[in-house]
N, C-alpha and C positions, 0 to 999 in steps of 0.2 A: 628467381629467388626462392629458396626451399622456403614451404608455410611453415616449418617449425622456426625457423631463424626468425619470420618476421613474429611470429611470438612473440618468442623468447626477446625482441625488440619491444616489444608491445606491454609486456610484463616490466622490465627494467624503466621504459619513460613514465609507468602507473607508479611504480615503487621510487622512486626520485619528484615523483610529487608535480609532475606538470600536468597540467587537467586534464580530463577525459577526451574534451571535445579535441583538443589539442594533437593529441596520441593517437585518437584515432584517425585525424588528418593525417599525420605522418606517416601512421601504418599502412594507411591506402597510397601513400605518394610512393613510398619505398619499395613496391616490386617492379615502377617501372624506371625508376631512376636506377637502381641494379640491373635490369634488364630493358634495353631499350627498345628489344622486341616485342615485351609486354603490349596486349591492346590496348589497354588504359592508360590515357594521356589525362592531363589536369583537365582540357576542355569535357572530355567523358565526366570525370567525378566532379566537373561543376554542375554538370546537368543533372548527375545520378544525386547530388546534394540538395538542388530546387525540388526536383521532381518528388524527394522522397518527402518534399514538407507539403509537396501539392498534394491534398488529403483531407477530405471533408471531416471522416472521423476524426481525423488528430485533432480538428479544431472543437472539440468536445474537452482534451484538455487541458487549456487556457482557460475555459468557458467555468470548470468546475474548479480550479485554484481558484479564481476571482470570486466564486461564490462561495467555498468556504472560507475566504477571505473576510468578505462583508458577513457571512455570520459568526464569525469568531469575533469582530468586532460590533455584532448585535448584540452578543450576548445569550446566544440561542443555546450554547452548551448549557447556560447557568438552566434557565427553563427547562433541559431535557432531565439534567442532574435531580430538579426537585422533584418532578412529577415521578421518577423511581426511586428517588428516596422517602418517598411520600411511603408506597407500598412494600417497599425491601427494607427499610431503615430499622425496624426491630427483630429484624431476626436476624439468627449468627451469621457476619460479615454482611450484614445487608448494606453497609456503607459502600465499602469493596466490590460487590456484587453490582450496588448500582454503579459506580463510576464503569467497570464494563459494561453493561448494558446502554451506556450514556456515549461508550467507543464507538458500539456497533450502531446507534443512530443514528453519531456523527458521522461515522465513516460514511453511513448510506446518504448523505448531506455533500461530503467535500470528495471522497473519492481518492484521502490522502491520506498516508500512514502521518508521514509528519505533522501536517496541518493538525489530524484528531489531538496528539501529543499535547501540539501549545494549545489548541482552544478548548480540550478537557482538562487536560493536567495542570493550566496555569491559574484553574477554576479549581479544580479536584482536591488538589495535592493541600492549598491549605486547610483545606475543610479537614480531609484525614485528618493531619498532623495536629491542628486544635480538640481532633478527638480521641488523640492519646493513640491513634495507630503510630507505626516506626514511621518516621519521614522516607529511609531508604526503601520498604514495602511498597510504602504508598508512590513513591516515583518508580520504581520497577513494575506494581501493576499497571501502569498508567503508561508507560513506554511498551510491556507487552501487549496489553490491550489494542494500543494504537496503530498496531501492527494489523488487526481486522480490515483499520479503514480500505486498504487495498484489495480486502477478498471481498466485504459484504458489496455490492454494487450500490451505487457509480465504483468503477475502480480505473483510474488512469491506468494501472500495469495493463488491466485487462485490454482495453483500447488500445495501447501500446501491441500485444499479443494480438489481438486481430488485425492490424495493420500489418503485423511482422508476416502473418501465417495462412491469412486469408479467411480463417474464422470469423463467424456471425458474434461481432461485441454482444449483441442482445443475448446469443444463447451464451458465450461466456459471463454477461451479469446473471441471469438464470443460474445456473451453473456454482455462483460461490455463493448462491446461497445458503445453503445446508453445510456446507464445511464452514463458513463462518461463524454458522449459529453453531456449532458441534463444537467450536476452538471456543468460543465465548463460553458455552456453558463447564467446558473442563477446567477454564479457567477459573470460573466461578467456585466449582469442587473445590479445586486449590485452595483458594481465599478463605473457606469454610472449615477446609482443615486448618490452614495458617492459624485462625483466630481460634479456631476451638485450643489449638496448641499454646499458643502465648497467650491468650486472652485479648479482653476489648473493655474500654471504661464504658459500660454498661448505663452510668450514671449521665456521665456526659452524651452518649448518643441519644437517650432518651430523650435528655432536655433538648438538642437539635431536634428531634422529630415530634417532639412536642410542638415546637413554636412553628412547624408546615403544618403539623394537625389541626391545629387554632387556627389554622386560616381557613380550614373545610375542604375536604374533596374538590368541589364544587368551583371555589377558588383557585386550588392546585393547577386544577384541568382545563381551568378558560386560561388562565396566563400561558399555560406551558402548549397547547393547545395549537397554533402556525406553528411552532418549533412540532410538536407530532404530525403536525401534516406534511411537513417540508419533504421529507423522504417518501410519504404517499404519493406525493402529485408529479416526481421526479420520477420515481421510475412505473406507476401507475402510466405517464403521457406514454413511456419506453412499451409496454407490453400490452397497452390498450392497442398498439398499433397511430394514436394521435401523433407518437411523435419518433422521430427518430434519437440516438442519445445524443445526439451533436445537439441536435433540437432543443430537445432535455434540459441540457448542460445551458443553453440560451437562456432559457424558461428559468431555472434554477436560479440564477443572478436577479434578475429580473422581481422573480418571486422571494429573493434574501431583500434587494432593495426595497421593495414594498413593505416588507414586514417590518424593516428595522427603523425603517424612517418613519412610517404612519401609524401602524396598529402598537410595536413596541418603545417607539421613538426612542429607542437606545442611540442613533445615531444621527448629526444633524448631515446637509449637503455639503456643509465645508469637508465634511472628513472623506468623501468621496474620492476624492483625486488623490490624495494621499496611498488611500487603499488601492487607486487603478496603479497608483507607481511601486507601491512593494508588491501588487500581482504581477508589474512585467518583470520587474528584478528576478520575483520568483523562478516561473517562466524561460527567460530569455536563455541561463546557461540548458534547461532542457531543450532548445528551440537546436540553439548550437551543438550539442550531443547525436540530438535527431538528425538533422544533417549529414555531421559524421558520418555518424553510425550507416545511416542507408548506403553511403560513399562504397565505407566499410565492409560491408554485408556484401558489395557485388564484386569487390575486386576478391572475396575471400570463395564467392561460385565462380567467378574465372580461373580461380586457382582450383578448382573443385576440391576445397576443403571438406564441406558439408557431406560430399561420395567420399571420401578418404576416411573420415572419423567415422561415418555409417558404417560402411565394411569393414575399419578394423574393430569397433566396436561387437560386431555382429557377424564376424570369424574366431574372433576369443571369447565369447559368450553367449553358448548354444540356449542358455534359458532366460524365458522372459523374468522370471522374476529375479534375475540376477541381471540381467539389463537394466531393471527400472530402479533395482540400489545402486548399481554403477552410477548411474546416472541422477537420479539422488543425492546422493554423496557430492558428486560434481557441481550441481548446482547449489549446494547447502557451502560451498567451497565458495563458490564464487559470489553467492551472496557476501559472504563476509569478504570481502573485499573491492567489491566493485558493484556501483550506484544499479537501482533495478533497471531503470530505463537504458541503457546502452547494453545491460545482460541479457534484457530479451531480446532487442532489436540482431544484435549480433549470434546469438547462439541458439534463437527461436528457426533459423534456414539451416542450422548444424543438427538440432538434434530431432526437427519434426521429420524425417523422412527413418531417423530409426524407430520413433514410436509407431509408425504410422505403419511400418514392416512388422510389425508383432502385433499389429491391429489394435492400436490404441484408437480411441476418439481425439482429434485434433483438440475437441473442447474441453475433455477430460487431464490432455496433459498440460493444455494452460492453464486448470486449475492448478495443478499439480508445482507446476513452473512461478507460478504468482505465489503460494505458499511456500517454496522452498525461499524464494525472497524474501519472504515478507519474517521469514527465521532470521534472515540476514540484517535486516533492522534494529535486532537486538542484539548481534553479537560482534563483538570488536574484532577487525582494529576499523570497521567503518559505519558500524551502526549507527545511522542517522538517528534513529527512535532517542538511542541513547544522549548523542552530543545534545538532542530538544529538550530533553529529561534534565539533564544534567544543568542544563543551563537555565531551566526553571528553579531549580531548589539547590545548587553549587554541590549536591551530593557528587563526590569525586564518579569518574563510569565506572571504573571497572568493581568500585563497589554496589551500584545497580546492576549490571551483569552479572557479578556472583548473587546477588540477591533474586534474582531473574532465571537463574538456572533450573528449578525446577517447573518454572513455566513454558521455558524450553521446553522441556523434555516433555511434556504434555504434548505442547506445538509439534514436535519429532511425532509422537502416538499419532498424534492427526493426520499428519500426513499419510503415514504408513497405511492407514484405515483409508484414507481419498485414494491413496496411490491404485490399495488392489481391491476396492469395492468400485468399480465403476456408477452401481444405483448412487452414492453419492454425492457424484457430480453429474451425471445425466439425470436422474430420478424426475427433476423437473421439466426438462425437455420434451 
């Protein structure tokens, strides 16, 4: 069976709407039911399906939905929100400002673009919008922002990407750090022009930062104080060497439950079970994708797809930096249309033997590959960021998308600057 046919198969059951996990069963079954000389029989991709879940790392993330689970129902955002609105809150867009900086601490917490969305934005957004920011602003920074949670580490894509590629997860959490903080602070730029441009109720922000101030520094920083540690002790265990991130990710639950039930008692034990059954719901359609996908990935190197896209890529395209827009572009495509987790697992064996031929770092272009996704979060017709966004505040999508586009196009800057500065995604290594 020619690999473009089962494509162009593979494309038609995504766009008809049957689910991933589904499609990509199919597309593994369909070279040998057309060809019955194909190697691959169903007992092969039952096993190439167990095998690909048998993975210590992957089990890091189950471990990190469930814990930004129970702190999104701690109430840890609300804590991380005032301690930088405590010090950002009077100056131009210091609101704005701080709800990104509140992404990037969750992120470094759940390890989820989505998860940040609901447990900042469904805290965030009202606050804006009582202080006379646009409600659509305030849900588009809050959906781009949320897009961090998968660069700044813990990052499930990243996990995902060493699994696919054989990369060190530790050096790829290493690794998004500095492009996270780089997208965070552009973002920030944004927000500062936004409000210098349309203004800010000046009056009403005061009075909110007024009534943190009345409470004291002192006050701010002991409340908010396990929610600043949380991200310390998570990847502190990771690069002390105490822990591995699977480990981590154990740790992290463990240390959300302690917090929430005893020191914050935001939450009692009844709500416990509830929250283990929306973390498997979460979970389980990734469990079934993973699966797949691994199925996937091997009947597509028996078909030696991965040497077919290499060389024709890298016979029509003498120059590296014309390689790495190709390719670029490709994945900024595929973002927008197809969930992160099945885009790496599948196209992380396609395209790392061409970066790796022009002598890229394997860790450098999973930065690269996680941020061209993590564009894909904001922009339709599948941006998850967006459908979390939208169904906090009923702002229609594609009116946060148009609102969102020049935060894009920052996100795009960024990229371009990680793509051909390699110190900023090694620098830390």
């Amino acid at each position: 069976m020619p690999a473009a046919l089962l494509f162009v198969i593979f494309v038609v059951l995504l766009v008809i709407a049957i689910p991933v996990s589904i499609t990509l069963g199919i597309a593994s079954v369909l070279p040998s039911v057309f060809d019955p000389s194909f190697t691959v029989g169903a007992k092969y991709l039952i096993r190439a399906m167990f095998g690909g879940l048998d993975s210590f790392p992957l089990l890091a993330v189950p471990m990190f939905v469930l814990s930004g689970i129970i702190m999104a129902k701690g109430g840890i955002s609300k804590k991380l929100f005032d301690v930088f609105a405590f010090f950002l809150g009077n100056f131009t867009a210091g609101m704005p400002c701080a709800v990104i900086v509140t992404c990037l601490f969750y992120g470094a917490i759940s390890g989820s673009a989505p998860a940040t969305v609901a447990a900042v934005g469904s805290m965030t957004i009202p606050i804006l919008s009582a202080l006379g920011y646009d409600r659509t602003f305030s849900t588009a920074i809050v959906a781009v922002a949320g897009g961090l949670g998968v660069i700044i580490p813990p990052s499930i894509p990243f996990i995902m990407y060493g699994m696919a590629s054989g990369a060190s997860v530790s050096s790829l959490f290493l690794a998004g750090v500095i492009p996270g903080l780089m997208i965070g602070l552009l973002l920030m730029l944004y927000a500062i022009y936004h409000c210098r441009r349309y203004g800010e109720d000046r009056e009403k922000i005061h009075a909110e930062i007024h009534l943190l101030h009345e409470k004291g520094l002192f006050r701010v920083l002991r409340e908010s104080f396990f929610a600043l540690l949380s991200p310390v002790i998570i990847l502190g265990c990771i690069y002390s060497g105490i822990a591995s991130p699977t480990e981590a990710a154990v740790i992290s639950v463990f240390y959300a439950l302690f917090v929430s039930l005893f020191l914050y008692r935001t939450m009692k034990f009844r709500d416990i079970p509830p929250i283990f059954v929306e973390a498997i719901r979460t979970f389980t359609p990734i469990l079934f994708i993973l699966a797949a996908s691994t199925a996937f990935s091997r009947v597509l190197t028996l078909m030696q797809v991965p040497q077919a896209v290499s060389s024709f890529i890298l016979e029509h395209f003498n120059s590296p930096v014309m390689i790495l827009l190709v390719i670029n572009l490709f994945l900024l495509i595929v973002g927008m249309v197809m969930d992160t987790t099945p885009a790496i697992l599948i196209l992380t064996p396609i395209l790392l033997p061409i970066v790796t031929a022009i002598n890229m770092d394997p860790v450098q272009f999973g930065v690269i590959m996680v941020v061209n996704l993590a564009i894909g979060f904001v922009t339709p017709p599948i941006g998850v960021n967006l459908f979390v966004a939208s169904s906090l505040t009923d702002v229609p999508i594609m009116a946060i998308a148009k609102k969102a586009m020049p935060m894009i196009g920052l996100f795009l800057v960024a990229l371009l600057l990680i793509t051909f500065i390699p110190a900023l995604s090694l620098g830390l290594l």
